[in-house]
C-alpha positions as CSV (number, residue, x, y, z in Angstrom):
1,X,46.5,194.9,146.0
2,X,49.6,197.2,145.7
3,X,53.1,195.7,147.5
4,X,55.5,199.1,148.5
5,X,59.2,197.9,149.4
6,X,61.1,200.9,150.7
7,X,65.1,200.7,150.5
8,X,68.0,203.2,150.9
9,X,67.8,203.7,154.5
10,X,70.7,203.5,156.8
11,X,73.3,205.6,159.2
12,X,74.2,209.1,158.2
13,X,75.8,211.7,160.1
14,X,74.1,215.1,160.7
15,X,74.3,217.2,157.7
16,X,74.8,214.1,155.4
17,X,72.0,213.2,152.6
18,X,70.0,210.2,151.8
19,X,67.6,208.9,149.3
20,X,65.1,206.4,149.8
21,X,63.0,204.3,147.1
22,X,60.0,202.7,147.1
23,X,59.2,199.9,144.6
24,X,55.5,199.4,144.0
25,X,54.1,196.2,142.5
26,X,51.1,194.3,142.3
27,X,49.1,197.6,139.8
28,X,49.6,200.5,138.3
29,X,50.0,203.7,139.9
30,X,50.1,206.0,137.5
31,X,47.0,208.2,138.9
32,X,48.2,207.7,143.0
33,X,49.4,209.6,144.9
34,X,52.0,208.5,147.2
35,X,54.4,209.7,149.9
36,X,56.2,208.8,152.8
37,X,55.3,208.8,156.4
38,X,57.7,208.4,159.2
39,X,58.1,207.0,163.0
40,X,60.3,208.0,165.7
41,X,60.6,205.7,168.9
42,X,58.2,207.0,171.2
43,X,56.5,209.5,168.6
44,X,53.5,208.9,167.1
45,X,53.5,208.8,162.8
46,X,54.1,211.7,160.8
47,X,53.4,212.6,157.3
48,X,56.8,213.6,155.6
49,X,56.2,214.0,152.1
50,X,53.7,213.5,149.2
51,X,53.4,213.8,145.4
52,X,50.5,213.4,143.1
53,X,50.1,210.9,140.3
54,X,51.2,212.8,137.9
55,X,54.1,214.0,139.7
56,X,53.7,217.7,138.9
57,X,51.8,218.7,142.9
58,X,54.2,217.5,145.8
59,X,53.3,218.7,149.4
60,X,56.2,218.5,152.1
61,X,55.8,218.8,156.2
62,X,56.9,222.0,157.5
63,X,60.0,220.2,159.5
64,X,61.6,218.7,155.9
65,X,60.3,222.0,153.4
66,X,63.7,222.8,151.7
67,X,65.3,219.7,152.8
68,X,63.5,216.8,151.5
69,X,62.1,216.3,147.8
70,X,60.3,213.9,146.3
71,X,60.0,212.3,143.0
72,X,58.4,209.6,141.0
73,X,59.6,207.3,138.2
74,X,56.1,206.0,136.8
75,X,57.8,203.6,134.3
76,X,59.5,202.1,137.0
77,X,56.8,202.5,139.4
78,X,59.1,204.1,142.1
79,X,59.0,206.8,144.4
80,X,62.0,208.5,146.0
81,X,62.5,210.6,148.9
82,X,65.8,212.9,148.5
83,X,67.1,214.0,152.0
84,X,69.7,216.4,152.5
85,X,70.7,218.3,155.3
86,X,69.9,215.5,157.9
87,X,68.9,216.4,161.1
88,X,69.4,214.0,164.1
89,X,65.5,214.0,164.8
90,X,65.3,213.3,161.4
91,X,65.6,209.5,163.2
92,X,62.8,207.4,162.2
93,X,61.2,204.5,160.6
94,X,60.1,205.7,157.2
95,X,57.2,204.3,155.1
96,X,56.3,204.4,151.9
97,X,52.4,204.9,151.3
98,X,50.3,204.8,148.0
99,X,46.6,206.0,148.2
100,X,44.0,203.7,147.8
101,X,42.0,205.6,145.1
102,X,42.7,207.5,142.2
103,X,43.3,211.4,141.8
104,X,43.7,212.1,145.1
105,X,45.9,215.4,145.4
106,X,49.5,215.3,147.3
107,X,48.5,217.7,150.0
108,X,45.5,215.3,150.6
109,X,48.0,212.8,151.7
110,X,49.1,214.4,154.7
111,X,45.8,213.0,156.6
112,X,45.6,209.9,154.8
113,X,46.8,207.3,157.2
114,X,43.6,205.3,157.0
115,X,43.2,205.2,153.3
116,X,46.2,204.5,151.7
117,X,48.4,201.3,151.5
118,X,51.8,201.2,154.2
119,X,55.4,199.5,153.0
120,X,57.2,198.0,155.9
121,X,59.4,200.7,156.2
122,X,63.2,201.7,156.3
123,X,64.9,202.7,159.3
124,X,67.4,205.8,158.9
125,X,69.1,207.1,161.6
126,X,71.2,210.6,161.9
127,X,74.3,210.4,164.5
128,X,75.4,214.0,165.8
């Protein structure tokens, strides 16, 4: 069974950048995909970014494209999530997800919630 911790998050005002991490442990993940999800108070969870296991196919939500990246360290079993250009409804909980089986493509991800494994998130939070 595959642990995420997610790190990095925090307070950042609007127009500032952040990168979150997300440790995996407990197998390989060289053929997941993984990605991030994210909660704001009220909202239900959204899909934020994904990238495949090889880390050449990444898929992005329409409210982050050009903003966010992602990337993957597979030697160090670690995905990241690069956030510029903050937004304050960028606010949210964000969660580190890896898929539960093998091959699956990045833009797969996006309607995954049931079939992958959740970290315990990280909040961040973007003053105006």
């Amino acid at each position: 069974q595959v642990q995420l911790v997610e790190s990095g998050g925090g307070l950042v005002q609007a127009g500032g950048s952040l990168r979150l991490s997300c440790a995996a442990s407990g197998r390989t993940l060289t053929n997941y995909a993984m990605g991030w999800f994210r909660q704001a108070p009220g909202k239900e969870r959204e899909f934020v970014a994904a990238i495949s296991g090889s880390g050449y196919s990444t898929y992005f939500a329409d409210s982050v494209k050009g903003r966010f990246t992602i990337s993957r360290d597979n030697a160090k079993t670690t995905v990241y999530l690069q956030m510029n250009s903050l937004k304050p409804e960028d606010t949210a909980v964000y969660y580190c997800v890896a898929d539960k089986r093998p091959f699956g493509t990045a833009r797969a991800m996006a309607v995954k919630k049931s079939e992958v494994s959740w970290g315990q998130g990280t909040q961040v939070t973007v003053s105006s």
